[in-house]
C-alpha positions in Angstrom: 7.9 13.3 19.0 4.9 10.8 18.6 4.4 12.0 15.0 7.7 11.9 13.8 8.9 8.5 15.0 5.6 7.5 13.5 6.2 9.6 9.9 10.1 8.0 10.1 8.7 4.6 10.8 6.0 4.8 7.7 8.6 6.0 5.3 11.0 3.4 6.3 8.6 0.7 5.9 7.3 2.2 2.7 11.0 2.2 1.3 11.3 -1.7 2.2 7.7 -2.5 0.8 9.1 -0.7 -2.5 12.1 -2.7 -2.8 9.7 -5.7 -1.8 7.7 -5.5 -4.5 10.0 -4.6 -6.9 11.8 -7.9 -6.2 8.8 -9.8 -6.5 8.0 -8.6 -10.2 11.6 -9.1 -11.1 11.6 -12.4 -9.9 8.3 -13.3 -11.6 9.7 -11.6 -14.9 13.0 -13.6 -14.7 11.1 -17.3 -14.2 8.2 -16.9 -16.9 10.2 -18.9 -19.6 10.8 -21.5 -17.2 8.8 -24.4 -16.2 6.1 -24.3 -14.4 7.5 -26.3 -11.2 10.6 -24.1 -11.1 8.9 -21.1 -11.6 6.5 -21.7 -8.2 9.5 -22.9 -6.3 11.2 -19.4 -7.4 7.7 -17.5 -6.6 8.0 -19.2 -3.2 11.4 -18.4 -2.1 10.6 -14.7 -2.7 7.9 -14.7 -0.6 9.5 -16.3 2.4 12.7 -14.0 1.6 10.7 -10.8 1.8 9.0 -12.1 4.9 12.5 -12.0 6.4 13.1 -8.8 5.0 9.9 -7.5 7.0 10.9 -9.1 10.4 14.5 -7.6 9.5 13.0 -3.6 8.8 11.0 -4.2 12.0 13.7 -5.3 13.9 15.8 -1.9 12.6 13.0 0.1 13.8 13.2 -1.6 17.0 17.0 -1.6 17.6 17.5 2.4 16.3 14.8 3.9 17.0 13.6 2.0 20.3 10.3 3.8 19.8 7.0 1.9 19.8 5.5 4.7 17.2 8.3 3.5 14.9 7.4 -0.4 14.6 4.0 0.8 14.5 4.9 3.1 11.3 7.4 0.6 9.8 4.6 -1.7 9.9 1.9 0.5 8.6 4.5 1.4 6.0 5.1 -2.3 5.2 1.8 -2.8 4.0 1.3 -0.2 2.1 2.0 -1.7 -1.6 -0.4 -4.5 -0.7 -2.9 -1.7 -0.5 -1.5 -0.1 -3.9 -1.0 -3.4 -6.1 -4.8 -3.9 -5.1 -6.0 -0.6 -6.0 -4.1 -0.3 -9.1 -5.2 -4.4 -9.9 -9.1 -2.8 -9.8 -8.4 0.0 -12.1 -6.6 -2.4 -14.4 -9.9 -4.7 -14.7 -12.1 -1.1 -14.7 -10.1 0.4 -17.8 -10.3 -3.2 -19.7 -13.6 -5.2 -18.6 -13.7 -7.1 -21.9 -9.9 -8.4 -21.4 -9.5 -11.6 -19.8 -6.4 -13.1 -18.7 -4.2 -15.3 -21.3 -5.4 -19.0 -20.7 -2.4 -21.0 -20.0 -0.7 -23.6 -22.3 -1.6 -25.9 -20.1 -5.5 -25.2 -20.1 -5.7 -24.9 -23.9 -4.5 -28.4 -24.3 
């Protein structure tokens, strides 16, 4: 039982981490044409959106599964693509060392 409320927990949390993630980059992809103060107030109403979407999955966990190796696994779950952006950030700068990031408009005036 242990293992299978914590397996169901991680795979939830992994779904919602997905979907998390996937909204972020949409939402950074829809604002980069638009100015720079819009843009961060955009950036920052995903973030504190998907924080509510965490406390939400956890709460699910809670209320369905009423099993403390759930939340444990929805949590584990949950930060799962912070693990995987940062792994798959170091292989980016691995592959292309001599690439640096664009300088902004802003820093080449």
């Amino acid at each position: 039982m242990l293992w299978r409320f914590l397996l169901i927990g991680f795979l939830f949390g992994t779904a919602v981490s997905i979907g998390n993630y996937c909204y972020l980059q949409w939402t950074i992809k829809k604002n980069e044409k638009r100015p720079p103060d819009e843009a961060t107030t955009a950036i920052i109403n995903c973030y504190i959106t998907r924080y509510f979407i965490n406390v939400f999955a956890l709460f699910l966990a809670f209320y369905f599964a009423s099993d403390m190796w759930a939340i444990a696994g929805t949590g584990l779950g949950l930060v799962v693509m912070k693990n995987v952006s940062m792994v798959m950030e170091y292989r980016e700068s691995k592959k292309h060392p001599w690439k640096k990031k664009k300088p902004s408009k802003k820093d080449s005036s």
